[in-house]
C-alpha positions in Angstrom: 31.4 -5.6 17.3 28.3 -4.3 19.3 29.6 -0.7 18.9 29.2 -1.0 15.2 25.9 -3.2 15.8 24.5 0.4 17.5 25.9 2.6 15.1 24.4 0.5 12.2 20.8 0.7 14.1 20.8 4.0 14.8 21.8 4.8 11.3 18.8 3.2 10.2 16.3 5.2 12.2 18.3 7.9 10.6 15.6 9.8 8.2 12.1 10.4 7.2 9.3 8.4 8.3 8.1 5.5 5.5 5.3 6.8 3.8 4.7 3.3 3.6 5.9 1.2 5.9 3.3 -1.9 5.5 4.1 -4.2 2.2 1.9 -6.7 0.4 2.7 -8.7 -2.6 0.0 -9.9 -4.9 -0.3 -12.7 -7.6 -2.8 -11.4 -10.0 -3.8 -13.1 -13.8 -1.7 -12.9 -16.9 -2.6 -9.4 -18.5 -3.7 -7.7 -15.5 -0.5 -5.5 -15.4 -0.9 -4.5 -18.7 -4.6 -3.3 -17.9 -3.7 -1.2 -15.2 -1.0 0.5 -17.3 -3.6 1.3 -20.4 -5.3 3.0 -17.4 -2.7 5.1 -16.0 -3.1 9.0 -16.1 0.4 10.5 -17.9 2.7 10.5 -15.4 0.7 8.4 -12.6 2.3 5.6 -11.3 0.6 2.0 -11.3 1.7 1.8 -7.4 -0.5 5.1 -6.7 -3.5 3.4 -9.2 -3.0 0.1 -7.2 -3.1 1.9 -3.7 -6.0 4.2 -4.4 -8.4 1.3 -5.2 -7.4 -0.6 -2.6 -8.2 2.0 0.1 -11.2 2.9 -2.2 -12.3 -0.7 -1.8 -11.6 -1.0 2.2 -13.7 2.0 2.8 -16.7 0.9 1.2 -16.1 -2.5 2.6 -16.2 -0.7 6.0 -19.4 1.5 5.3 -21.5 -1.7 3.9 -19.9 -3.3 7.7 -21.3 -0.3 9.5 -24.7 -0.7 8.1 -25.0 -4.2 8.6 -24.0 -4.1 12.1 -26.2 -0.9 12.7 -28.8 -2.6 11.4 -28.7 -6.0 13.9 
């Protein structure tokens, strides 16, 4: 039994790295899905639309922090 425990393990650090290896689920309001996907370039997918704006949005959150802080 712990032979095949290792095996299994090792088989699952078996591969590429996780582009993504940090998850979040999200409640958002009715119709919100269907918004992004009226927005979506041909082809784009609404993860990638989702991701970009959130990194978008962290990175200016972070600048606005920086000048607060710079300016104490």
């Amino acid at each position: 039994m712990i032979a095949a425990t290792n095996q299994i393990e090792e088989a699952a650090r078996v591969g590429r790295k996780l582009r993504y290896p940090e998850h979040i689920n999200v409640a958002v309001p009715e119709g919100t899905k269907a918004r992004l996907d009226a927005l979506l370039d041909d082809g784009e997918e609404r993860l990638s639309l989702i991701r970009d704006a959130l990194e978008r949005e962290i990175r200016r959150r972070e600048r606005l922090s920086k000048k607060i802080s710079d300016n104490d």
